[in-house]
Biopython code that builds the backbone (N, CA, C, O; Angstrom):
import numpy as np
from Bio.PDB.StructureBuilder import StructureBuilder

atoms = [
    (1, "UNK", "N", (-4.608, 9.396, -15.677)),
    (1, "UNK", "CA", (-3.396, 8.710, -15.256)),
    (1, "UNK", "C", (-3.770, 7.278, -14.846)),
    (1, "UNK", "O", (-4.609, 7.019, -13.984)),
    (2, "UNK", "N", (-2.949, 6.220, -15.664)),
    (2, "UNK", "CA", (-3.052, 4.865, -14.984)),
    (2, "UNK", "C", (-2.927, 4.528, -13.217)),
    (2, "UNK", "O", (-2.751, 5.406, -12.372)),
    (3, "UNK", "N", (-3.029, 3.456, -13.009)),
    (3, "UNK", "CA", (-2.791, 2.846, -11.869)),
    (3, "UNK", "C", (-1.553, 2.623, -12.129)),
    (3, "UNK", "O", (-0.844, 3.248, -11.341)),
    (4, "UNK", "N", (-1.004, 2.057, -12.825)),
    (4, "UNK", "CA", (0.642, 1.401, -13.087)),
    (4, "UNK", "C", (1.224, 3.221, -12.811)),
    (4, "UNK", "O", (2.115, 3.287, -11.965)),
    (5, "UNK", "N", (0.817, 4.540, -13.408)),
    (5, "UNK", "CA", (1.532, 5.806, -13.673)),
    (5, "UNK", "C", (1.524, 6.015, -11.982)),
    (5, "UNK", "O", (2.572, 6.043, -11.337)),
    (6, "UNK", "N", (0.266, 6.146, -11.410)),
    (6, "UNK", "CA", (0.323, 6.174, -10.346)),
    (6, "UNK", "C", (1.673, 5.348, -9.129)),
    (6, "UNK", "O", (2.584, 5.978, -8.592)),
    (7, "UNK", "N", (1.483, 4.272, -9.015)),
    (7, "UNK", "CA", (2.532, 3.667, -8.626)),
    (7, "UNK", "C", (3.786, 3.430, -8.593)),
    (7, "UNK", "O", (4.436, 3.121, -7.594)),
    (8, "UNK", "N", (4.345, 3.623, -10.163)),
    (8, "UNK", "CA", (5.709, 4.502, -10.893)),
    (8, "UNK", "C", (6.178, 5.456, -9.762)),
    (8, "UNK", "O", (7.147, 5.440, -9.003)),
    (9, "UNK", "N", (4.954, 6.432, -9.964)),
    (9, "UNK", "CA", (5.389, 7.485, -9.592)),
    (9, "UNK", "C", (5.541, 7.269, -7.884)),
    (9, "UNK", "O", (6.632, 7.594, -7.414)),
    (10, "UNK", "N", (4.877, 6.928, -7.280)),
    (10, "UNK", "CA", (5.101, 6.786, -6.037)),
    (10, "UNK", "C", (6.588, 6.016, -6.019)),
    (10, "UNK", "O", (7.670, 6.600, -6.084)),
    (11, "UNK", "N", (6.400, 4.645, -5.920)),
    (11, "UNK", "CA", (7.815, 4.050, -5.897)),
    (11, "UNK", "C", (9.017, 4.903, -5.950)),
    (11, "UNK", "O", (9.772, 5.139, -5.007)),
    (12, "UNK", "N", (9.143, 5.494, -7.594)),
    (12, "UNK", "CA", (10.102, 6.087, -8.124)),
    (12, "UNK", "C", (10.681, 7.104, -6.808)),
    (12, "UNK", "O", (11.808, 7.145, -6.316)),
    (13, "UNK", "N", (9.245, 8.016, -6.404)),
    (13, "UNK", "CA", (10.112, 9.519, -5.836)),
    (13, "UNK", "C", (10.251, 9.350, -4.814)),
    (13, "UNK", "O", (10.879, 10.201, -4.185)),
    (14, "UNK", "N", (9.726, 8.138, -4.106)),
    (14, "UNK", "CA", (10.398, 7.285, -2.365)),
    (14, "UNK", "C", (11.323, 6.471, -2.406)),
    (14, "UNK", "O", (11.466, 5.796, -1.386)),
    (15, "UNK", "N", (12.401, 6.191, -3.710)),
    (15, "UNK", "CA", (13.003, 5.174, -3.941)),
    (15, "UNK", "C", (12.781, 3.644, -3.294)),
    (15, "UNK", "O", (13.507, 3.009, -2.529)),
    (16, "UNK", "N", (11.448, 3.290, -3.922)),
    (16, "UNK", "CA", (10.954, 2.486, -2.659)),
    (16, "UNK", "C", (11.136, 0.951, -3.845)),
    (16, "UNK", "O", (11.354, 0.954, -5.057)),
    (17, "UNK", "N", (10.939, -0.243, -2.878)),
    (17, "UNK", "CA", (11.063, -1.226, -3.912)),
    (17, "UNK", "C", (10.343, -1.399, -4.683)),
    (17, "UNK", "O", (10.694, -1.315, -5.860)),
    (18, "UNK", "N", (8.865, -1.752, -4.290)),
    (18, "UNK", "CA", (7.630, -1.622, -5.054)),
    (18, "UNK", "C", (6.355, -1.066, -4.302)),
    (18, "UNK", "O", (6.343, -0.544, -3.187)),
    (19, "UNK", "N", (5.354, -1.274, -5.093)),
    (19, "UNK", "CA", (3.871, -1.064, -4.682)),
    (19, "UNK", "C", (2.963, -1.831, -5.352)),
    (19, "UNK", "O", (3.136, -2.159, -6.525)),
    (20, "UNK", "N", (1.741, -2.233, -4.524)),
    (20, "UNK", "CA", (0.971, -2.899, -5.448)),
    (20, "UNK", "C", (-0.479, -2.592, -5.072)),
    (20, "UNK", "O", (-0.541, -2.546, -3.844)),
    (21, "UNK", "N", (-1.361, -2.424, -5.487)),
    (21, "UNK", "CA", (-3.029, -2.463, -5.836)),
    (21, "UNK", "C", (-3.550, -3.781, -5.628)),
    (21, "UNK", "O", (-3.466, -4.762, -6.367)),
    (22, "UNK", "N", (-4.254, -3.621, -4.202)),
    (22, "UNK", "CA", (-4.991, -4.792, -4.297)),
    (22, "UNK", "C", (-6.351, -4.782, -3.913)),
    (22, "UNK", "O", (-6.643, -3.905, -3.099)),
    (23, "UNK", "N", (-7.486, -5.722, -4.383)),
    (23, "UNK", "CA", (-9.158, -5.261, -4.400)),
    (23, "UNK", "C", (-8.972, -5.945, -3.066)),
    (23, "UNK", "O", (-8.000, -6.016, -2.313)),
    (24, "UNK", "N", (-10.290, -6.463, -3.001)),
    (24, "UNK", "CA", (-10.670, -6.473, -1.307)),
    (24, "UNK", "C", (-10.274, -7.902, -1.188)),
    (24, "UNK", "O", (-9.593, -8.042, -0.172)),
    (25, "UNK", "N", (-10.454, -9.127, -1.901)),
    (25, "UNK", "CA", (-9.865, -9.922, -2.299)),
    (25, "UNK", "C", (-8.788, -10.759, -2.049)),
    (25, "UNK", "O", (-8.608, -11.942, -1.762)),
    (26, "UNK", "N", (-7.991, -9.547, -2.292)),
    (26, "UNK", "CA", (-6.351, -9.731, -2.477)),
    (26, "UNK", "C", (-5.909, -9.847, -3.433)),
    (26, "UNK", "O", (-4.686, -9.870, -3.575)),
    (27, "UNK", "N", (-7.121, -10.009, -4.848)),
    (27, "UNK", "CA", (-6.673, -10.069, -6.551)),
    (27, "UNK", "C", (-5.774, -8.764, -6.548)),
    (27, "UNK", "O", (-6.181, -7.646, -6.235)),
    (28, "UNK", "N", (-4.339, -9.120, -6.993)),
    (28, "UNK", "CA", (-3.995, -7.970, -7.695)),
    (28, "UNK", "C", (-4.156, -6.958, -8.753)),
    (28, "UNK", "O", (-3.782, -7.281, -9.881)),
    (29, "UNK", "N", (-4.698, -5.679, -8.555)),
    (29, "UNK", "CA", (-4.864, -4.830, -9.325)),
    (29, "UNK", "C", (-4.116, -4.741, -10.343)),
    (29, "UNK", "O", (-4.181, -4.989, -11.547)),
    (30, "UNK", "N", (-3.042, -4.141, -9.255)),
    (30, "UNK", "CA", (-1.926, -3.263, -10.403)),
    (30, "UNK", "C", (-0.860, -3.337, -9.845)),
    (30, "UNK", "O", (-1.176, -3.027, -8.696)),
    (31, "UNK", "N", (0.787, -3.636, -9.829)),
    (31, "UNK", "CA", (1.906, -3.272, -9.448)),
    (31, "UNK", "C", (3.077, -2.908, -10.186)),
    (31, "UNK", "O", (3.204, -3.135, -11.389)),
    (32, "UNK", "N", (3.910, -2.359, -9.487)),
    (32, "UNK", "CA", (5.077, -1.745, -10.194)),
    (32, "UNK", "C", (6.273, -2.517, -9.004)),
    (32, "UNK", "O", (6.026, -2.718, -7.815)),
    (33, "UNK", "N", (7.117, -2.735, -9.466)),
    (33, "UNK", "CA", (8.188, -3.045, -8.651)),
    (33, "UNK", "C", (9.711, -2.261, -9.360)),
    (33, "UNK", "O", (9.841, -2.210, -10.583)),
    (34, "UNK", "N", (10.480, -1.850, -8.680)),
    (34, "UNK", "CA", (11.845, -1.737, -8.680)),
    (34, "UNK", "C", (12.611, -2.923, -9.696)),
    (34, "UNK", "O", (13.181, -2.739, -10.772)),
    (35, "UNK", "N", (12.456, -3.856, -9.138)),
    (35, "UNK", "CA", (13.035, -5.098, -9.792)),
    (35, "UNK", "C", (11.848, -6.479, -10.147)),
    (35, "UNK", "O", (10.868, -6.835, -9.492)),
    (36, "UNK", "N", (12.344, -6.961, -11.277)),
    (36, "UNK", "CA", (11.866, -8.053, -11.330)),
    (36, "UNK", "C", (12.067, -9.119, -10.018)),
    (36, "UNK", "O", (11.121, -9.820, -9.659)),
    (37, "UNK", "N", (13.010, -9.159, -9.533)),
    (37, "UNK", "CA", (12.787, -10.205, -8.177)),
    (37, "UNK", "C", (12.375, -9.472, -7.248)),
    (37, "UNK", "O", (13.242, -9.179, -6.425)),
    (38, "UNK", "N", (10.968, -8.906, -7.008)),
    (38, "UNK", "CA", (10.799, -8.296, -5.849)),
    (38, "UNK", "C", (9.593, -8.704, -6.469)),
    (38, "UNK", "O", (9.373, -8.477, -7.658)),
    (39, "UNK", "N", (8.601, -9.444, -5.537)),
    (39, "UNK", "CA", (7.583, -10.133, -5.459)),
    (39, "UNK", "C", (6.417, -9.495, -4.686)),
    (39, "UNK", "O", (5.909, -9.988, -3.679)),
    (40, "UNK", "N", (6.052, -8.339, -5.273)),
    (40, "UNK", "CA", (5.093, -7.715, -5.010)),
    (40, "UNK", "C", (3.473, -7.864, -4.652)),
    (40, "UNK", "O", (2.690, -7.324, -3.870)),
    (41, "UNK", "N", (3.415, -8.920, -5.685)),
    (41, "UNK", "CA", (2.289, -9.368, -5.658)),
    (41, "UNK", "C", (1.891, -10.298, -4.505)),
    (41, "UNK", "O", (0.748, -10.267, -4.049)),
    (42, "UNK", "N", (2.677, -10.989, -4.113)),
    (42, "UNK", "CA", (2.854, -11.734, -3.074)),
    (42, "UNK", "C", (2.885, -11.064, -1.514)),
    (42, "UNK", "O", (2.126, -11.390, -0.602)),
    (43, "UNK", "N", (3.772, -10.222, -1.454)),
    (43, "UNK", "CA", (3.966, -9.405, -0.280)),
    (43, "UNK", "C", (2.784, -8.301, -0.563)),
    (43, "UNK", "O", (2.589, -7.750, 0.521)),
    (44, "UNK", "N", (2.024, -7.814, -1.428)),
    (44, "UNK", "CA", (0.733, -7.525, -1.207)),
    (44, "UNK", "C", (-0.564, -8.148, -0.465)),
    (44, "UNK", "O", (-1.339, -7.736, 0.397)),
    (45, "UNK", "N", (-0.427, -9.323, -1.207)),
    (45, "UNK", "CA", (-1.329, -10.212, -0.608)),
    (45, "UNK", "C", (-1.222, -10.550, 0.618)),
    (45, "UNK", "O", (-2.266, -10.349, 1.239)),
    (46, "UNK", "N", (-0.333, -11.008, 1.260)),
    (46, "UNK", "CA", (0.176, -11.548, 2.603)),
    (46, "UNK", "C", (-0.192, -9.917, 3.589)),
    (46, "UNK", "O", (-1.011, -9.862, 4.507)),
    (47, "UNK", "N", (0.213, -9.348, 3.348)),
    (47, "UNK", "CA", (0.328, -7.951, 4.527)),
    (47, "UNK", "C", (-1.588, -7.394, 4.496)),
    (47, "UNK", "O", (-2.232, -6.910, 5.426)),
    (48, "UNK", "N", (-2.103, -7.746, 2.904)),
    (48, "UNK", "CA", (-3.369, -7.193, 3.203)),
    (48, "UNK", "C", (-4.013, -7.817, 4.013)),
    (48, "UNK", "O", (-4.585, -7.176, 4.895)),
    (49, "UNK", "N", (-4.121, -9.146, 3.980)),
    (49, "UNK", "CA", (-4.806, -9.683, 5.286)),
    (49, "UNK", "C", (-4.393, -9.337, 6.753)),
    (49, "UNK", "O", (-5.027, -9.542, 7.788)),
    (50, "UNK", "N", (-3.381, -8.861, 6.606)),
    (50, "UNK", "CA", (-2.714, -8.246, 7.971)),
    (50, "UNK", "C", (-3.725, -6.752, 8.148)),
    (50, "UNK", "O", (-4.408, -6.613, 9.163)),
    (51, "UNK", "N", (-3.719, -6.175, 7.546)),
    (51, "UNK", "CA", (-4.070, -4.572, 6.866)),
    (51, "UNK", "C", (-5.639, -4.851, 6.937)),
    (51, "UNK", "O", (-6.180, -3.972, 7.607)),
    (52, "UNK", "N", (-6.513, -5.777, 6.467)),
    (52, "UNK", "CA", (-7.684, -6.003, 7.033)),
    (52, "UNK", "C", (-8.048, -6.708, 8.196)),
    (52, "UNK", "O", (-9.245, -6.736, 8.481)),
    (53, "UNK", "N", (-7.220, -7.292, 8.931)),
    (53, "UNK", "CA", (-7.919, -7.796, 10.339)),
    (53, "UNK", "C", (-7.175, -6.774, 11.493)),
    (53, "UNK", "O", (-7.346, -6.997, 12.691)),
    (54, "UNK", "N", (-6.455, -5.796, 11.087)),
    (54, "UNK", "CA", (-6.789, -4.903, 11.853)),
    (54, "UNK", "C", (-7.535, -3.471, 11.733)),
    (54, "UNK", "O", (-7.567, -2.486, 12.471)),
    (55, "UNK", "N", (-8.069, -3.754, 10.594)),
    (55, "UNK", "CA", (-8.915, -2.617, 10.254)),
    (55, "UNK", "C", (-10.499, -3.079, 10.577)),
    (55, "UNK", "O", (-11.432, -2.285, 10.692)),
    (56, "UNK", "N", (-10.598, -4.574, 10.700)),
    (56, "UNK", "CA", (-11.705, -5.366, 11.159)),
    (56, "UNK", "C", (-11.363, -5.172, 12.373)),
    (56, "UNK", "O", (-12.416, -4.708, 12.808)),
    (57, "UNK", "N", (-10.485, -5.193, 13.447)),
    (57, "UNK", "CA", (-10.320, -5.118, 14.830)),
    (57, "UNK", "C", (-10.620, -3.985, 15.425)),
    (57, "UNK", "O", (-11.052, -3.884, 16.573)),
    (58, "UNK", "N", (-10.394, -3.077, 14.643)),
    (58, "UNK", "CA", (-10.508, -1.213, 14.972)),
    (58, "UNK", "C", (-12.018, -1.380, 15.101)),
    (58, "UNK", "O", (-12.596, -1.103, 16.152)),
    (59, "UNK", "N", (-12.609, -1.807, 14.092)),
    (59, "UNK", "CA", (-14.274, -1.324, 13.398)),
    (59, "UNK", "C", (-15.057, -1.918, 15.028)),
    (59, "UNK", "O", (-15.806, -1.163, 15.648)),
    (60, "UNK", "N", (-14.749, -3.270, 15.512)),
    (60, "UNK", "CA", (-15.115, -4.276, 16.497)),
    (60, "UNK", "C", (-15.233, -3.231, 17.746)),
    (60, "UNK", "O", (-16.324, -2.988, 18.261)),
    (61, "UNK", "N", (-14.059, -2.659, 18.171)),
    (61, "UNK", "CA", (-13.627, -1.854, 19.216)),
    (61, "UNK", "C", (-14.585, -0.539, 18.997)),
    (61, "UNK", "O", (-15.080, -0.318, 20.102)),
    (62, "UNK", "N", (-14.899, 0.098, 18.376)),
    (62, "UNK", "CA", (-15.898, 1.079, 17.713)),
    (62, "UNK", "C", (-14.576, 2.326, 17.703)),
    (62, "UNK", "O", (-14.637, 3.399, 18.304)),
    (63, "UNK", "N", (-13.442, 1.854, 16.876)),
    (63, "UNK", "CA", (-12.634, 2.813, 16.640)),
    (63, "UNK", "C", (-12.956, 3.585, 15.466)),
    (63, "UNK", "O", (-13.984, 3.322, 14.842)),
    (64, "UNK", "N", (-11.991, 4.739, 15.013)),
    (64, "UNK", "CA", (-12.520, 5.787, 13.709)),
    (64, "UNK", "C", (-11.984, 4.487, 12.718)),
    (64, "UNK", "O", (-11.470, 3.564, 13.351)),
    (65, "UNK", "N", (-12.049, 4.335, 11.313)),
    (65, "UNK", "CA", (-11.415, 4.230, 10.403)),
    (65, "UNK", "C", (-10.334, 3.710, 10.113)),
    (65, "UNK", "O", (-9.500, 4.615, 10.120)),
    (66, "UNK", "N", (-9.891, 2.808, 9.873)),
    (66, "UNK", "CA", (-7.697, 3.032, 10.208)),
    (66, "UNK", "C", (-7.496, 3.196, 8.655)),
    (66, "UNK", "O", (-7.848, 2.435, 7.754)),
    (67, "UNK", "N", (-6.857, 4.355, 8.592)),
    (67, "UNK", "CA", (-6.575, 4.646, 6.429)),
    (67, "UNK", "C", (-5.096, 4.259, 6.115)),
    (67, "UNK", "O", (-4.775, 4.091, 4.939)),
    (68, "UNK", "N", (-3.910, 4.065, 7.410)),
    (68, "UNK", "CA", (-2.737, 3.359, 6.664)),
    (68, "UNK", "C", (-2.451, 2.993, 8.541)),
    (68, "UNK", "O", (-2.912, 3.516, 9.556)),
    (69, "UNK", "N", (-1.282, 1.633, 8.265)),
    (69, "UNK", "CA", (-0.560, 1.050, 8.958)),
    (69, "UNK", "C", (0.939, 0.754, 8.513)),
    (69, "UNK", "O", (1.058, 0.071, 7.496)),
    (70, "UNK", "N", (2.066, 1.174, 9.133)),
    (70, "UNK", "CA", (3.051, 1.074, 8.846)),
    (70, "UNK", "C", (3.598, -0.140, 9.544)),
    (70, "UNK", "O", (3.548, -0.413, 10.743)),
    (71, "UNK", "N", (4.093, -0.765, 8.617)),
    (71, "UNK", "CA", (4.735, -2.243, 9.926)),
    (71, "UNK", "C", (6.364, -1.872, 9.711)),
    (71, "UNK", "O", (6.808, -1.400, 8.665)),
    (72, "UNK", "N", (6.865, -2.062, 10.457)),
    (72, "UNK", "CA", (8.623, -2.002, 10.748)),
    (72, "UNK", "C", (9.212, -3.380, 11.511)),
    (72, "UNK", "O", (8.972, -3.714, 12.671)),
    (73, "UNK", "N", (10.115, -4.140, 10.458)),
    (73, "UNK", "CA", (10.118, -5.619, 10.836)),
    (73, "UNK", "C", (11.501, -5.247, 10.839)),
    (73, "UNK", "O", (11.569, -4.403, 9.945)),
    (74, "UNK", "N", (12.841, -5.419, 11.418)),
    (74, "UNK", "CA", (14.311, -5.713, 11.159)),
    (74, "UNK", "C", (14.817, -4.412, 9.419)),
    (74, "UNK", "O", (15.094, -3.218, 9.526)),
    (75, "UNK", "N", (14.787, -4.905, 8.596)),
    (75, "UNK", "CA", (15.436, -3.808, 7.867)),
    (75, "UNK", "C", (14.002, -3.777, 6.406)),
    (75, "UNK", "O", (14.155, -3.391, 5.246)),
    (76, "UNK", "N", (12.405, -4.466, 7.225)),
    (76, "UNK", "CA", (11.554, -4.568, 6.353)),
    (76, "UNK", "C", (11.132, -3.142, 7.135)),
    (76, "UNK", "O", (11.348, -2.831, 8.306)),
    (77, "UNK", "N", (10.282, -2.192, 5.802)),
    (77, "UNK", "CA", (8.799, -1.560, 6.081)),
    (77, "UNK", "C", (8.506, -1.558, 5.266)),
    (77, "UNK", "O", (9.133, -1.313, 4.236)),
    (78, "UNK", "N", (7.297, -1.867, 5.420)),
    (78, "UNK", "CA", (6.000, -1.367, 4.497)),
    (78, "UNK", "C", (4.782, -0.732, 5.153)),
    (78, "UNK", "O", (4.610, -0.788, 6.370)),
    (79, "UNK", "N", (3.749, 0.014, 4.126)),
    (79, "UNK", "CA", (3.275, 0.905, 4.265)),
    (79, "UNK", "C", (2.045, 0.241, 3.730)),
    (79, "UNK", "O", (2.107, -0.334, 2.643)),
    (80, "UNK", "N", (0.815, 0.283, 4.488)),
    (80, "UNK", "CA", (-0.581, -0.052, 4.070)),
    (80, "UNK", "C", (-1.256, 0.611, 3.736)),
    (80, "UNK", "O", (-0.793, 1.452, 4.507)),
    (81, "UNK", "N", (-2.260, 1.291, 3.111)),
    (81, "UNK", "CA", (-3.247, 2.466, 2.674)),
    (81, "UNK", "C", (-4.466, 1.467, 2.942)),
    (81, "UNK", "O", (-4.182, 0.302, 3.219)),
    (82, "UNK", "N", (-6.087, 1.934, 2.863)),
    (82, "UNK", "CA", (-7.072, 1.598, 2.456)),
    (82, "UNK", "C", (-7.403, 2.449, 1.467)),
    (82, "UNK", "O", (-6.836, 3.539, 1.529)),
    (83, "UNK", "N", (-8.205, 2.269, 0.508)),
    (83, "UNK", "CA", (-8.445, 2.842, -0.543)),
    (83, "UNK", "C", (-10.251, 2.377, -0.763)),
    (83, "UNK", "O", (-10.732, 1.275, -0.500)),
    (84, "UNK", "N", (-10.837, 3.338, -1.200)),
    (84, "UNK", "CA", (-12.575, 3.014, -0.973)),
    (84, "UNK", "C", (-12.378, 1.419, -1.694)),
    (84, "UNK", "O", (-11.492, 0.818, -2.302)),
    (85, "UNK", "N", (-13.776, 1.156, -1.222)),
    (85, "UNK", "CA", (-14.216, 0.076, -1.637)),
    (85, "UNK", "C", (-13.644, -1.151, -1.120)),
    (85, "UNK", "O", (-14.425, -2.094, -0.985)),
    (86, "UNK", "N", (-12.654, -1.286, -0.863)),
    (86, "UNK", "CA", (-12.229, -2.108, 0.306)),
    (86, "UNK", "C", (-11.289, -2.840, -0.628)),
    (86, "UNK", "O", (-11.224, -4.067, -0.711)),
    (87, "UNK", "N", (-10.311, -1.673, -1.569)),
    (87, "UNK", "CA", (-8.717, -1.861, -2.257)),
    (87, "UNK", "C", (-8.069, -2.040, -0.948)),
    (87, "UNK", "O", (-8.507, -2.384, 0.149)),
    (88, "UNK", "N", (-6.696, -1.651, -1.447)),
    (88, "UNK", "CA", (-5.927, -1.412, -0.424)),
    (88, "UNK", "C", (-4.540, -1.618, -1.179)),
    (88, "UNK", "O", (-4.391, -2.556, -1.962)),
    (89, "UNK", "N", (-3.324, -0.506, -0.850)),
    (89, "UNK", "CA", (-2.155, -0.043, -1.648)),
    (89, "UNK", "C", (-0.985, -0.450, -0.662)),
    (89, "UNK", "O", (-0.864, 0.364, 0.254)),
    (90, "UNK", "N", (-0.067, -1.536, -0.619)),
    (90, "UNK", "CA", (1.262, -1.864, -0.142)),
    (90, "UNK", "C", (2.153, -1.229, -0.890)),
    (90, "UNK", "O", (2.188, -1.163, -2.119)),
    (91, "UNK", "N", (3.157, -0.579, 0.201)),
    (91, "UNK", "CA", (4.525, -0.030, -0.333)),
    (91, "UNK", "C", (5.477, -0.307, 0.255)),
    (91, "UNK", "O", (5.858, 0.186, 1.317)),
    (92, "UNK", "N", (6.041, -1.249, -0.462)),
    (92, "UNK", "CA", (7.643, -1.666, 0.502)),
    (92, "UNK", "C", (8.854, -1.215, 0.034)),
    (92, "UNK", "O", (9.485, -1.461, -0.994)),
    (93, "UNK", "N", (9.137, -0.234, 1.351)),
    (93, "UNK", "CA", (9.935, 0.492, 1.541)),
    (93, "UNK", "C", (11.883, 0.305, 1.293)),
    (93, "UNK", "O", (11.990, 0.195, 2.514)),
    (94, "UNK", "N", (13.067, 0.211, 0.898)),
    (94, "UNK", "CA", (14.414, -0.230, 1.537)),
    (94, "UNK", "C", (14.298, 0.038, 2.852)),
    (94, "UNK", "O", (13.440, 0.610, 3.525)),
    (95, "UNK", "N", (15.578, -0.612, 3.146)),
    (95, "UNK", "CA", (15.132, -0.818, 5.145)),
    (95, "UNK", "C", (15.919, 0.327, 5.520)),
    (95, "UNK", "O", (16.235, 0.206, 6.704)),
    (96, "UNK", "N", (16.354, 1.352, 5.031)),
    (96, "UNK", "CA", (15.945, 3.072, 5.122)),
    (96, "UNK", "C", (15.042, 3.740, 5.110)),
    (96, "UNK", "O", (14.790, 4.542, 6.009)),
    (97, "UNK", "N", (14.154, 3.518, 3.809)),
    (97, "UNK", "CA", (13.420, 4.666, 3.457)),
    (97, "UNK", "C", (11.979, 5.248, 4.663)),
    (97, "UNK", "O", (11.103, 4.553, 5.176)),
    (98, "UNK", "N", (12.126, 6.139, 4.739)),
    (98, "UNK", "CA", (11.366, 7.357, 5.638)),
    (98, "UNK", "C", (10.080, 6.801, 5.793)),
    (98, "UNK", "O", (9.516, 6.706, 4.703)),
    (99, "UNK", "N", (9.345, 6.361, 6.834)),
    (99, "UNK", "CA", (8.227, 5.924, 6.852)),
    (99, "UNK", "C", (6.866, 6.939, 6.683)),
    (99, "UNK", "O", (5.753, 6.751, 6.193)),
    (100, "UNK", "N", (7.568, 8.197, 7.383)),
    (100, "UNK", "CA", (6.752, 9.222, 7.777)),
    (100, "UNK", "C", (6.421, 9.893, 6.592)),
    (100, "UNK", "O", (5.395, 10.570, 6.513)),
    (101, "UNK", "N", (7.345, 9.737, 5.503)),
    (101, "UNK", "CA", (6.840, 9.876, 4.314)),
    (101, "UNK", "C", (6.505, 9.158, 3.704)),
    (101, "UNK", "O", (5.497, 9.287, 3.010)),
    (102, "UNK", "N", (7.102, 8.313, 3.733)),
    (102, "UNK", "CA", (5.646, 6.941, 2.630)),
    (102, "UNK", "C", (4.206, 6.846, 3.289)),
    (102, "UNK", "O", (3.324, 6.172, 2.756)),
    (103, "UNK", "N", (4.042, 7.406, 4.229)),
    (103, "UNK", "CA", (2.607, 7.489, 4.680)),
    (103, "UNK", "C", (2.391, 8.664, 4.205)),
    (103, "UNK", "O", (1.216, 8.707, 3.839)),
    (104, "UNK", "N", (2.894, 9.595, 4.029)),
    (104, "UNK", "CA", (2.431, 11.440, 3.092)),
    (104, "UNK", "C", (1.951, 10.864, 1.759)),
    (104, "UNK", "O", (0.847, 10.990, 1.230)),
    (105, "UNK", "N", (3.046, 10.195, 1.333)),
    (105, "UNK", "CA", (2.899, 9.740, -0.548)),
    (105, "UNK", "C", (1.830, 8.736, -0.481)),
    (105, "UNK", "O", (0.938, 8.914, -1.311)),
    (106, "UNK", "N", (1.729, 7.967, 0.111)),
    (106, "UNK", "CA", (0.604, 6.628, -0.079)),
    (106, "UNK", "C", (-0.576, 7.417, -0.022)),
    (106, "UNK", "O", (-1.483, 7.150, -0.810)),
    (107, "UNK", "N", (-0.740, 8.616, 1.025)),
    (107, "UNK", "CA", (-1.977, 8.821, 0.915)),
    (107, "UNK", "C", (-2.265, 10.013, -0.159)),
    (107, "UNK", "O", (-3.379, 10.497, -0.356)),
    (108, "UNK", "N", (-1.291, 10.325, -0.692)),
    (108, "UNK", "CA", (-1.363, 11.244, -2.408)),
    (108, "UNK", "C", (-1.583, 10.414, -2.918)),
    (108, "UNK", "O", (-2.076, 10.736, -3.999)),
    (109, "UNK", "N", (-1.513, 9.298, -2.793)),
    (109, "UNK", "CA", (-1.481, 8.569, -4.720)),
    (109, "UNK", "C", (-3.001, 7.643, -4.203)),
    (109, "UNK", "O", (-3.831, 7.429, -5.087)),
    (110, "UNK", "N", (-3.234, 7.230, -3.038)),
    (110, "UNK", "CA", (-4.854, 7.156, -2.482)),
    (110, "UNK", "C", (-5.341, 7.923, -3.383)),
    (110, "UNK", "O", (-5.956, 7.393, -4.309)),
    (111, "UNK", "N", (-5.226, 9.026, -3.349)),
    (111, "UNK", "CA", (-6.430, 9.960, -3.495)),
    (111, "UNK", "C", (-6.692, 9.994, -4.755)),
    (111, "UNK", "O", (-7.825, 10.068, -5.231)),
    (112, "UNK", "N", (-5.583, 9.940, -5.414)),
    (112, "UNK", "CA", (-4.900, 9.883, -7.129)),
    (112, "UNK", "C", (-5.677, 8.465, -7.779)),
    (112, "UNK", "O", (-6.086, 8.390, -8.937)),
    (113, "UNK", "N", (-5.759, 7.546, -6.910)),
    (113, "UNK", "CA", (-6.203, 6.271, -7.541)),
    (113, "UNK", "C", (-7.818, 6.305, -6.990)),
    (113, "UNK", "O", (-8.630, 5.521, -7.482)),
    (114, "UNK", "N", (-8.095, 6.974, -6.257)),
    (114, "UNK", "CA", (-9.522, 6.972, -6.083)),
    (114, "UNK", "C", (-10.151, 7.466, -6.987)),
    (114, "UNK", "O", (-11.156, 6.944, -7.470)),
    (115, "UNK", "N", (-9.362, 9.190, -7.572)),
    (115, "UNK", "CA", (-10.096, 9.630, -8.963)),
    (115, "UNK", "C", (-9.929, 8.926, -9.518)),
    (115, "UNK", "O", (-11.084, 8.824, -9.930)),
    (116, "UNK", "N", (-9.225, 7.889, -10.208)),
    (116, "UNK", "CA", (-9.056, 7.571, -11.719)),
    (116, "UNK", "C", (-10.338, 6.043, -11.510)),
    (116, "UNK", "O", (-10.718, 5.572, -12.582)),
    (117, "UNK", "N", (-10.922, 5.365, -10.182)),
    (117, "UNK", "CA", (-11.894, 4.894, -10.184)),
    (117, "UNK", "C", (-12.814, 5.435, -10.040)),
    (117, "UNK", "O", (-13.639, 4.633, -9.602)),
    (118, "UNK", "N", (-13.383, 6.735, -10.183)),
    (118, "UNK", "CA", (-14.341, 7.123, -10.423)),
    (118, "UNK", "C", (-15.106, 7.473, -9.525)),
    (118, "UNK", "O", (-16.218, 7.923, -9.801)),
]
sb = StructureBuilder()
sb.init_structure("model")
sb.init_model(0)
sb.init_chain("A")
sb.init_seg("    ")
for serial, (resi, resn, name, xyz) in enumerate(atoms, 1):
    if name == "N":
        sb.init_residue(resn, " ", resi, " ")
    sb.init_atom(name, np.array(xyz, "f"), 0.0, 1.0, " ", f" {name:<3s}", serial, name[0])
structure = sb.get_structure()
């Protein structure tokens, strides 16, 4: 299964706007969006640096790991994953959709995109 199948599928069964794959970087992997005006790639990039300086802040503190962060802004969420190697998977949510489950699904399709890297 692709990265793009992967992400489909997530998006699709959270009715979520998009998702995107990003290396440690912030190069975009892979994304899927809902719509062409939903700027995924962008709002990937921007939140991962969010998504790594507090996963750099945890490590400092001698905390466990942090494997997702949910941010909840006004009628924004999104959903952070880490993914080995120091990826990392944004999912932005409608300013409904269930957080408590986009953290269940992000970390299925984690696991899903970890096999297909090997």
């Amino acid at each position: 299964m692709s990265f793009q199948e992967i992400l489909r599928g997530l998006v699709e069964g959270l009715g979520a706007e998009g998702a995107v794959m990003l290396a440690s970087d912030g190069e975009v992997v892979d994304v899927y969006a809902s719509s062409e005006s939903i700027e995924m790639d962008i709002i990937g990039a921007h939140h991962s640096v969010i998504f790594n300086a507090v996963k750099d802040i945890a490590s400092r503190q001698g905390g466990t790991a942090i494997k997702s962060v949910a941010i909840v802004a006004g009628t924004s969420r999104l959903v952070l994953s880490a993914i080995k190697e120091g990826y990392c998977l944004v999912v932005a949510l409608n300013g409904r959709g269930p957080v408590g489950q986009a953290l269940f699904e992000s970390r299925e399709a984690v696991a899903r995109i970890e096999e297909e890297m090997g």
